[in-house]
C-alpha positions in Angstrom: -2.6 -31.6 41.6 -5.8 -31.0 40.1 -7.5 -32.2 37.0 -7.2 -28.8 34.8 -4.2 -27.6 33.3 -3.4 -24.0 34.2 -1.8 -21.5 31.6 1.5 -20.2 31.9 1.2 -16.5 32.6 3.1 -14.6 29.9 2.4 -13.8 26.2 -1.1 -15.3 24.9 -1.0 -18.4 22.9 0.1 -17.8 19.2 -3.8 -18.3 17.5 -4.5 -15.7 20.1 -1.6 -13.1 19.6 -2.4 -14.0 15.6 -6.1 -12.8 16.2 -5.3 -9.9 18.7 -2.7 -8.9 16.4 -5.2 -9.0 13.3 -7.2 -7.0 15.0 -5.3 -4.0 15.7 -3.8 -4.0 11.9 -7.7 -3.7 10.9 -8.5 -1.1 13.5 -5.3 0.8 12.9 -6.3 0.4 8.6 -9.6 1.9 9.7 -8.8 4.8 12.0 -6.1 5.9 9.5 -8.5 6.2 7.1 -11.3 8.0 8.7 -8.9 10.4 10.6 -5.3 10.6 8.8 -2.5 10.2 9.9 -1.9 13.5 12.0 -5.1 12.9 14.5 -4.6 8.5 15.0 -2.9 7.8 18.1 -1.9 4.4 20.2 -4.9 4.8 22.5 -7.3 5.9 19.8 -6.5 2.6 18.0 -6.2 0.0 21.3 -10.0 1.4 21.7 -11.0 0.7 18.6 -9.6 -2.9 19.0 -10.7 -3.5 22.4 -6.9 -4.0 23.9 -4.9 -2.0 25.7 -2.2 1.2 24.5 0.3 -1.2 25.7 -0.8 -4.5 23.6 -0.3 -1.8 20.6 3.4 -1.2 21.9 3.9 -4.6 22.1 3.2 -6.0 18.8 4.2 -2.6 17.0 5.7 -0.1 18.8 5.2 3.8 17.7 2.5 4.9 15.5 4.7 5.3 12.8 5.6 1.4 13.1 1.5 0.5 13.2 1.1 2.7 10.1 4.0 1.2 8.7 2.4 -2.3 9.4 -1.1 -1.2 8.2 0.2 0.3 4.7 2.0 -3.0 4.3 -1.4 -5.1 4.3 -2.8 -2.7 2.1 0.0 -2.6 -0.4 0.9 -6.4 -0.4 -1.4 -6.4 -3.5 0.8 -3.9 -5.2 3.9 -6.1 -5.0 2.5 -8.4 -7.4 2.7 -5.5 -10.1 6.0 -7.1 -11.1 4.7 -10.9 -11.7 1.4 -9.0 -13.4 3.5 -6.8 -15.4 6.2 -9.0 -16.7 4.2 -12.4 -17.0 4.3 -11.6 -20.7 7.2 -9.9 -23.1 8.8 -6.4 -22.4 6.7 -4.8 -25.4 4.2 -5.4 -23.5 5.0 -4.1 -19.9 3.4 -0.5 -20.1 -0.2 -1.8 -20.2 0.1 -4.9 -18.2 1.4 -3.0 -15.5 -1.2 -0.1 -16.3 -4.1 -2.2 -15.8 -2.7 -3.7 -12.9 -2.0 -0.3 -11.0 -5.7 0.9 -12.8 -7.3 -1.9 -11.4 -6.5 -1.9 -7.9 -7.6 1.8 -7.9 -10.8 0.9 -9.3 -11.8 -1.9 -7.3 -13.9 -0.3 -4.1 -12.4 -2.8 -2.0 -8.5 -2.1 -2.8 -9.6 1.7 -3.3 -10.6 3.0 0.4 -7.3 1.6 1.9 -5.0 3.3 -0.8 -7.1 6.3 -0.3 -6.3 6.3 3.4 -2.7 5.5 2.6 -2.1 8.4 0.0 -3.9 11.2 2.2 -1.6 10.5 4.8 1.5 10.5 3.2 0.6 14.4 1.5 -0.2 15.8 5.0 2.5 14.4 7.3 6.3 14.1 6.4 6.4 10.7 8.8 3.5 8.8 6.7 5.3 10.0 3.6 8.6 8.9 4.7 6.9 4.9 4.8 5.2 5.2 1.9 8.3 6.2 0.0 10.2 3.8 2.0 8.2 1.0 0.8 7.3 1.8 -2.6 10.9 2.0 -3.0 11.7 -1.0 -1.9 8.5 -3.4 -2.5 7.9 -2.1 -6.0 10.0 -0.1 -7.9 13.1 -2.2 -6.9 11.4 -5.4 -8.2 10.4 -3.3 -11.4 14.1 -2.3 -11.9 15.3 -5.3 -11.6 13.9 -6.9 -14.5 15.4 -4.7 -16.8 19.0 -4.5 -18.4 19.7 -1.0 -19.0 22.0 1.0 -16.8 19.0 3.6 -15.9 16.5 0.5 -14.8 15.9 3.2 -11.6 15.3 5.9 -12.8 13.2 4.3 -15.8 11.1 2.4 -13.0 10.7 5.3 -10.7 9.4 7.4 -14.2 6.7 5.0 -14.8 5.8 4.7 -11.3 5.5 8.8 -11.4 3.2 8.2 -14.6 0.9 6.3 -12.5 0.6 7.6 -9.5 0.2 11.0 -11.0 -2.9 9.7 -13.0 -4.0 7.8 -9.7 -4.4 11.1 -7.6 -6.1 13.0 -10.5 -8.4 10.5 -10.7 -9.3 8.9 -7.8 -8.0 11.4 -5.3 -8.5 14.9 -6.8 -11.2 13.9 -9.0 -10.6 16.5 -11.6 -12.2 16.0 -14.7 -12.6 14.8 -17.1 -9.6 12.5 -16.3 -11.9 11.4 -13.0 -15.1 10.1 -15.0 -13.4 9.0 -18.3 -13.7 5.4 -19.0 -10.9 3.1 -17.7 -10.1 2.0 -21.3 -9.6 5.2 -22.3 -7.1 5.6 -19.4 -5.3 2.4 -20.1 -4.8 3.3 -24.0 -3.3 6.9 -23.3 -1.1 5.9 -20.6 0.3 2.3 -21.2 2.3 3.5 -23.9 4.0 6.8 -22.1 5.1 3.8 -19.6 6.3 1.7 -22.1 8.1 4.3 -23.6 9.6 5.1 -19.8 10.4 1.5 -19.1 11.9 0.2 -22.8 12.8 3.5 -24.7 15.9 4.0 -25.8 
């Protein structure tokens, strides 16, 4: 018996599947966004991570499950929208949760990933089918729940509409002058169309 101890064959070590797996979320992040959704495949990402089609299988499956896994990391952030929005009293809600959704559009570093996310759900019915999936169920459900009306859905699912429609003017379309007016300006016309969705009568 010698000296040095050998490695079981198998799966990597857990730091090393952590790290391998790291690094296909970050290359899967960054060929969605520079090609979409339609023209990303397996292969295209393993290269870009330096692995093999087959590591990408292993730790994801289809492309539809790596997208799914890469719009996660980027929307984690947006989960918080219901601590940000109802740290505080429900007259309130419509422009905490305003600035919230605002501000991770205008941070560049938040920005590019959404982009990436949102231009792929609008051109391919699969991407769109996540991102619905998971707005449903990481946001607007958590929205809902805090509040006791019988239409807490619906209500949530309004505001959400509010926002996102002023997110793709703005940052996606770029029309203006909705895409160069001053983020203030935003937050004072809109917070209170989403209060009025969330707490109305």
């Amino acid at each position: 018996m010698t000296g040095v101890t050998s490695r079981r064959r198998g799966r990597p070590p857990r730091s090393e599947s952590a790290d391998t797996r790291d690094r296909i979320l970050g290359a899967a992040r960054e060929e969605f966004s520079q090609r979409g959704y339609d023209k990303t495949s397996v292969r295209g990402i393993a290269k870009a991570a330096g692995v093999d089609p087959a590591l990408v299988h292993h730790y994801f499956g289809t492309k539809e499950q790596v997208f799914e896994a890469a719009v996660e990391v980027v929307f984690a952030p947006a989960v918080k929208v219901r601590d940000a929005a109802f740290d505080g009293p429900l007259d309130g809600i419509g422009e905490r949760m305003t600035r919230f959704v605002l501000g991770l559009w205008e941070n560049p570093v938040s920005r590019a990933p959404l982009l990436a996310v949102v231009r792929s759900a609008v051109t391919n019915d699969a991407a769109a089918s996540v991102f619905r999936r998971l707005i449903s169920a990481q946001l607007m459900r958590r929205v809902a729940a805090e509040l006791d009306v019988p239409d807490a859905e619906l209500r949530a699912e309004l505001a959400a509409a509010q926002l996102v429609g002023v997110a793709m003017l703005r940052y996606v379309i770029k029309i203006e002058p909705i895409a160069s007016a001053d983020a203030e300006e935003i937050v004072a016309r809109v917070a209170p169309v989403v209060q009025g969705h969330l707490t109305n009568p």
